[in-house]
TORKOL-4160 file (C-alpha; in steps of 0.2 Angstrom, whole numbers, padded with zeros to 4 digits, m for minus):
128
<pt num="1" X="0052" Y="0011" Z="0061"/>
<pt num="2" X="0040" Y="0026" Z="0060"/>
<pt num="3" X="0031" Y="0022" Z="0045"/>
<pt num="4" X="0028" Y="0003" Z="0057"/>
<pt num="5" X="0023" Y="0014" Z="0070"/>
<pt num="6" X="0009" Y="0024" Z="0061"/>
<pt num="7" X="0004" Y="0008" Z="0053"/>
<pt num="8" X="0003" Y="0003" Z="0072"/>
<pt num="9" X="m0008" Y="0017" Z="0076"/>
<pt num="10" X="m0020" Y="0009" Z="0064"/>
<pt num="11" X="m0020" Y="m0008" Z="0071"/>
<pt num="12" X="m0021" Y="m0004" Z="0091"/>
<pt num="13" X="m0037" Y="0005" Z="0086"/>
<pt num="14" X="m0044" Y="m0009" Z="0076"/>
<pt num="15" X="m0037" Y="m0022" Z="0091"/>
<pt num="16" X="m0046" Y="m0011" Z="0104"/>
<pt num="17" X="m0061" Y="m0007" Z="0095"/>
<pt num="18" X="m0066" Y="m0027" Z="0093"/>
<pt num="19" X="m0059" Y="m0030" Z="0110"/>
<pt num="20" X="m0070" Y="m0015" Z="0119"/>
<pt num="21" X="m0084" Y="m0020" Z="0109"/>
<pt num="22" X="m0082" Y="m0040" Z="0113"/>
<pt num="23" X="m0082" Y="m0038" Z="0132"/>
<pt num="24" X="m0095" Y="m0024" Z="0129"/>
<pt num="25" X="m0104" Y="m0039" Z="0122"/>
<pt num="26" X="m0099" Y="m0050" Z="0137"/>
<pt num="27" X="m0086" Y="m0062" Z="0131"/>
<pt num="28" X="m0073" Y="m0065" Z="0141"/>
<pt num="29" X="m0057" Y="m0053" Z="0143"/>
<pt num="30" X="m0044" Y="m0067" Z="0136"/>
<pt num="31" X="m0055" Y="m0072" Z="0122"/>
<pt num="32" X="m0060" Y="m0052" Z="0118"/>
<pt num="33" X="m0041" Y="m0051" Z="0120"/>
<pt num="34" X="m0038" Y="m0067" Z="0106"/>
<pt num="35" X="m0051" Y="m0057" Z="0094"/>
<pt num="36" X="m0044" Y="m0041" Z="0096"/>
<pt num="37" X="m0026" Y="m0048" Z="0091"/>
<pt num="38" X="m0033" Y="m0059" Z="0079"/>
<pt num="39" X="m0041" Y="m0046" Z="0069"/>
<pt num="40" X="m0028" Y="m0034" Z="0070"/>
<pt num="41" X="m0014" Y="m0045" Z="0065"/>
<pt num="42" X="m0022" Y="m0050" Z="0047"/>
<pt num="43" X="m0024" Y="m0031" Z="0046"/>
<pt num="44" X="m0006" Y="m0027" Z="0050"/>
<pt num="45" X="0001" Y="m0041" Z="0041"/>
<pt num="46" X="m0008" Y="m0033" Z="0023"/>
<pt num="47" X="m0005" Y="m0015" Z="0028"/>
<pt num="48" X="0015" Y="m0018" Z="0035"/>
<pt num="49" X="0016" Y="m0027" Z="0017"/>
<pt num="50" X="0010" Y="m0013" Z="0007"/>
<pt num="51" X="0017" Y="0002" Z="0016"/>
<pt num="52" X="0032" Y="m0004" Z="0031"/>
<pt num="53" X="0041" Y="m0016" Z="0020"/>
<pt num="54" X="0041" Y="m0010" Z="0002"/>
<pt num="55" X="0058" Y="m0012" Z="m0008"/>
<pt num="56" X="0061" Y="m0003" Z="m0025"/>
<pt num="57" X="0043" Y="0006" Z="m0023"/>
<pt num="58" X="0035" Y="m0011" Z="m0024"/>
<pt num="59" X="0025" Y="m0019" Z="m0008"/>
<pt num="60" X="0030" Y="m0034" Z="0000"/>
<pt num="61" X="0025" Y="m0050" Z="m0007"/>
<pt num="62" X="0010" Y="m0057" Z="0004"/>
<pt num="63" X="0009" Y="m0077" Z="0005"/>
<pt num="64" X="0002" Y="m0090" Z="0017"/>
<pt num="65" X="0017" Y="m0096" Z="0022"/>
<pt num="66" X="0023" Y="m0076" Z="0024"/>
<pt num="67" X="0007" Y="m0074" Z="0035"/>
<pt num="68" X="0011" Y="m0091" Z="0044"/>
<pt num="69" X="0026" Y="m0081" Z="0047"/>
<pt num="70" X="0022" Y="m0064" Z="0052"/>
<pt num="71" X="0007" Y="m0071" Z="0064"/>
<pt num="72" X="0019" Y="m0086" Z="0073"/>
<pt num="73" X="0030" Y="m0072" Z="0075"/>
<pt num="74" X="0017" Y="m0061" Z="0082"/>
<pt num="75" X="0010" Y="m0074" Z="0094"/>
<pt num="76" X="0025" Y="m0064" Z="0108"/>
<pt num="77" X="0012" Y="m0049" Z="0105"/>
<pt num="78" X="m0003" Y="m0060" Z="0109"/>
<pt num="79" X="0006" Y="m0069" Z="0123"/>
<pt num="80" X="0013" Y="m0052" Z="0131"/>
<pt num="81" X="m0005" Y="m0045" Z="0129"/>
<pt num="82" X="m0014" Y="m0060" Z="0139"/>
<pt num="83" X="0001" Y="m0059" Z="0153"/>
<pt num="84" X="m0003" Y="m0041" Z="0155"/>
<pt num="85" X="m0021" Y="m0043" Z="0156"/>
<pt num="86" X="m0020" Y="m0058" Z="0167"/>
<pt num="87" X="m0007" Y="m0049" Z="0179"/>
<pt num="88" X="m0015" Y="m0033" Z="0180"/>
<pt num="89" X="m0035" Y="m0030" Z="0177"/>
<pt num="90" X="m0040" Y="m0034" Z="0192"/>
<pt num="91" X="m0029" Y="m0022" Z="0196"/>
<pt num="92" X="m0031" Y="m0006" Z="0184"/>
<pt num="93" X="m0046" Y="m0013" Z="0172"/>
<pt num="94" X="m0044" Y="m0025" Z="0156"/>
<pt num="95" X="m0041" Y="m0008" Z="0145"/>
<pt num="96" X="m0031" Y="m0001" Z="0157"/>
<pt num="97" X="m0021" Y="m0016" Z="0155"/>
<pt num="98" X="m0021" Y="m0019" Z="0136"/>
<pt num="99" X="m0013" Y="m0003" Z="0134"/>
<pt num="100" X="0001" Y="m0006" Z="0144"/>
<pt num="101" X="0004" Y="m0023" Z="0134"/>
<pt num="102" X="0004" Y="m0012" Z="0118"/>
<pt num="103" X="0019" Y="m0003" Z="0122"/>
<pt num="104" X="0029" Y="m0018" Z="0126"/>
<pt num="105" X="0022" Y="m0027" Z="0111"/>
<pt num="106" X="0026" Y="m0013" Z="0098"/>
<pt num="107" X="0045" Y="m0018" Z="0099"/>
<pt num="108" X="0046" Y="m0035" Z="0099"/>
<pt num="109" X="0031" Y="m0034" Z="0084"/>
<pt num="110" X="0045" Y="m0023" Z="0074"/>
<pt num="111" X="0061" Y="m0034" Z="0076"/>
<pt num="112" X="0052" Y="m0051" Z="0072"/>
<pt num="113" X="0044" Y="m0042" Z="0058"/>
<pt num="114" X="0059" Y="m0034" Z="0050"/>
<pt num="115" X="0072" Y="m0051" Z="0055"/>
<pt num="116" X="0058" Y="m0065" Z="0051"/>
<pt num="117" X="0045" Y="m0062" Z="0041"/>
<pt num="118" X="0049" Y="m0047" Z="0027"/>
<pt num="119" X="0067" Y="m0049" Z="0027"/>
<pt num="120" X="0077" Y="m0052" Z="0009"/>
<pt num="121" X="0080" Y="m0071" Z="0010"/>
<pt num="122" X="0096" Y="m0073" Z="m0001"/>
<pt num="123" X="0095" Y="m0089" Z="m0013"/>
<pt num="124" X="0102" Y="m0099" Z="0001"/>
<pt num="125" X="0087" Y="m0098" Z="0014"/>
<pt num="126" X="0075" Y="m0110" Z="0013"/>
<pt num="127" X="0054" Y="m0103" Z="0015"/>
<pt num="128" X="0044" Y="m0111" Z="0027"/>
């Protein structure tokens, strides 16, 4: 969990980066919110493979139906987020707001990583 967590570190700062810099650029906060989540999970799904998930030293296999998985998965994360940012920056501002979804989100991102998407499928379990 705290190799997912640095790896984490990396991904909040990219998510917030395009987020800031969209509603910098005036797009809306759900849609800056979308971006954000849409660039970061590409990143997180490559860099969790490589780093998070190895076995025997060797990365995690990356595939579209892996990613399929990893970013349906994910979607909690994206759903958590817009609910935060929906309930509370009016409240305590849209960043404010997207870093109190990042805390939520960091849990629910591990478990549906490590039970859905990068676990050992035995010869029984079928890939989507």
């Amino acid at each position: 969990m705290a190799r997912f967590g640095a790896v984490g570190v990396g991904n909040v700062v990219t998510e917030f980066a395009v987020f800031a810099a969209l509603l910098h650029a005036g797009l809306p906060v759900l849609a800056a919110n979308t971006c954000g989540f849409l660039s970061a999970n590409a990143q997180s799904y490559v860099v969790n493979a490589h780093v998070t998930f190895r076995k025997d030293g060797a990365a995690a296999a990356l595939s579209w139906p892996g990613y399929r998985r990893f970013f349906l998965a994910h979607c909690l994360s994206l759903a958590m987020s817009t609910a935060f940012i929906l309930a509370f920056a009016s409240e305590i501002g849209p960043l404010a707001a997207k870093a109190a979804a990042v805390l939520f989100g960091f849990i629910a991102n591990y478990a549906m990583s490590a039970l859905f998407v990068f676990r050992e499928r035995g010869p029984h379990d079928a890939a989507p």
